[in-house]
C-alpha positions as MATLAB code, in Angstrom:
seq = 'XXXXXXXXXXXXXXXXXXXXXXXXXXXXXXXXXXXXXXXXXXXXXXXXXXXXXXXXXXXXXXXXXXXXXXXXXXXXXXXXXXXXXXXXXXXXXXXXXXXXXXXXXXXXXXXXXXXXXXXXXXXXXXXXXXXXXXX';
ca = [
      31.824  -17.807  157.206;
      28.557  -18.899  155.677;
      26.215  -21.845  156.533;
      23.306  -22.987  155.181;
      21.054  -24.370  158.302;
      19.948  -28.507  158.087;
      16.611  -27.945  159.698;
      14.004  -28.509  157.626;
      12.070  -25.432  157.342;
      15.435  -23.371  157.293;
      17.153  -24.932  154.342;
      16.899  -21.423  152.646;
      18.431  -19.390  155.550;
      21.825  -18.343  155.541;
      23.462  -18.085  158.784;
      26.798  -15.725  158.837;
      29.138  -15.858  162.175;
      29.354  -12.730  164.094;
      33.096  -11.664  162.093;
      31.344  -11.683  158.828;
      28.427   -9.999  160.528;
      30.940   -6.758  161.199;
      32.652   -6.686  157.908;
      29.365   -6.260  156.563;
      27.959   -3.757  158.641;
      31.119   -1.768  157.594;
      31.151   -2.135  154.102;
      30.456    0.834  152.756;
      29.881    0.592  149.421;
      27.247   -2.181  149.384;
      25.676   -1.136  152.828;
      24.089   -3.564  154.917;
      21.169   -3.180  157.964;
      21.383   -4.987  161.353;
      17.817   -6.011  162.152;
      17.742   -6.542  165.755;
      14.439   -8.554  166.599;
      15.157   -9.265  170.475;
      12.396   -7.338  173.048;
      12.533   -3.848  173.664;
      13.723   -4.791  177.313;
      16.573   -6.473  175.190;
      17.489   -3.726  173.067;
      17.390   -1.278  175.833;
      19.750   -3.097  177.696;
      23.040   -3.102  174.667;
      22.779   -3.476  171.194;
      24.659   -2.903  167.935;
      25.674    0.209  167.004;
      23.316    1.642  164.489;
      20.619   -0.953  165.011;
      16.975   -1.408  164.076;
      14.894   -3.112  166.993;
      11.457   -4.767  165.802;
      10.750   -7.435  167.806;
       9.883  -10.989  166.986;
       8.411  -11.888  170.052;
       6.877   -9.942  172.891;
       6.765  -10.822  176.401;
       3.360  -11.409  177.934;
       1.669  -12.608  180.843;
       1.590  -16.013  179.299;
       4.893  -15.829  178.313;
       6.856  -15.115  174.946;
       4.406  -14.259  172.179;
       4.672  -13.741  168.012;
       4.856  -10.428  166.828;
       1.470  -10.680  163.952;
       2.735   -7.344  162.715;
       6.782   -8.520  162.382;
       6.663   -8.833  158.679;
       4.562   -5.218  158.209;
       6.766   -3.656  160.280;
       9.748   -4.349  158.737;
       8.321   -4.155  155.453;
       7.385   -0.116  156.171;
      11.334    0.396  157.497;
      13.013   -1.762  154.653;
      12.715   -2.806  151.188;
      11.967   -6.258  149.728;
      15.847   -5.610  147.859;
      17.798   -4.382  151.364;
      20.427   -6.368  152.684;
      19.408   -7.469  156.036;
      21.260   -9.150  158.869;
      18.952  -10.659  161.531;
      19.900  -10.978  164.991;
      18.444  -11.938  168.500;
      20.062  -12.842  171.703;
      21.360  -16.346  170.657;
      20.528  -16.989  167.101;
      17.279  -18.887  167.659;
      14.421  -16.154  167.089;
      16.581  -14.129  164.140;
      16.725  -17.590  162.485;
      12.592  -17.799  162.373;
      12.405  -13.751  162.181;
      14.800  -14.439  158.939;
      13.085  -17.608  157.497;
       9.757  -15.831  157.555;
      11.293  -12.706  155.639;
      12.370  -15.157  152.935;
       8.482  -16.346  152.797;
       7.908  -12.437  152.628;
      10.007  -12.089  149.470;
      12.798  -10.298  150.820;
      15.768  -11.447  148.639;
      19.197  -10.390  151.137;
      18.565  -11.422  153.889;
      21.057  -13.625  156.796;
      20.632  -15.002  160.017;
      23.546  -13.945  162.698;
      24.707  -16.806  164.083;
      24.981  -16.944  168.197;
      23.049  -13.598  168.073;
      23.789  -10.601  170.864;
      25.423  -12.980  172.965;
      28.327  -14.416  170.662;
      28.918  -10.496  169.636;
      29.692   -9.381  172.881;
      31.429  -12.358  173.583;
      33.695  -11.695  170.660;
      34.060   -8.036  172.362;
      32.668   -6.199  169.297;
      31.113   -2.887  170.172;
      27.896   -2.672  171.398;
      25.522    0.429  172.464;
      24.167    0.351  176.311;
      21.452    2.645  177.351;
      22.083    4.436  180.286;
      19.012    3.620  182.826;
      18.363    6.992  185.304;
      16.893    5.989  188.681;
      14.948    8.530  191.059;
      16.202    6.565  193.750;
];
């Protein structure tokens, strides 16, 4: 299921719901990327299989800060033409990480609806790092 988002600024994002989200990721004739664009910390802790992690915002000492280098960095991974599907931990930061993609000409790319979160929820697969302790 598709929406189109009433908010202004993200009239041109597409937003796809986590089942449409993993038919796409397994199609294999017209593949598809999963952008993940939640912290490292985030990533590290579960994430799609196969995912990309470049983060939209990092965590500072003043709290949650934009990535300036988002758009370069995903422009030296992907092409303008690859067919992207954004996600975060909830669906709020993949919906700017996606709308400013759009401004940066990429032409396929989608917003995941209820992010990380409404995957797992859902029970769909996920990758988690195992953490060592010397303790």
């Amino acid at each position: 299921m598709a929406s189109d988002q009433g908010f202004g600024e993200f009239d041109r994002v597409t937003s796809i719901d986590v089942h449409r989200t993993k038919i796409l990721l397994g199609h294999e004739e017209i593949p598809h990327f999963y952008l993940d664009v939640r912290t490292v910390e985030e990533f590290n802790e579960g994430h799609l299989e196969n995912s990309m992690n470049i983060p939209y915002m990092f965590n500072t000492p003043q709290g949650r800060e934009k990535n300036p280098k988002f758009v370069v960095q995903v422009s030296a991974v992907y092409g303008k033409e690859s067919r992207l599907v954004v996600g975060c931990r909830s669906g709020v930061r993949s919906l700017y990480a996606t709308a400013d993609l759009l401004d940066a000409d990429f032409k396929n790319v989608v917003n995941m609806e209820g992010g990380y979160l409404e995957w797992i929820n859902k029970g769909f697969p996920v990758v988690e790092e195992v953490v060592h302790s010397n303790l």
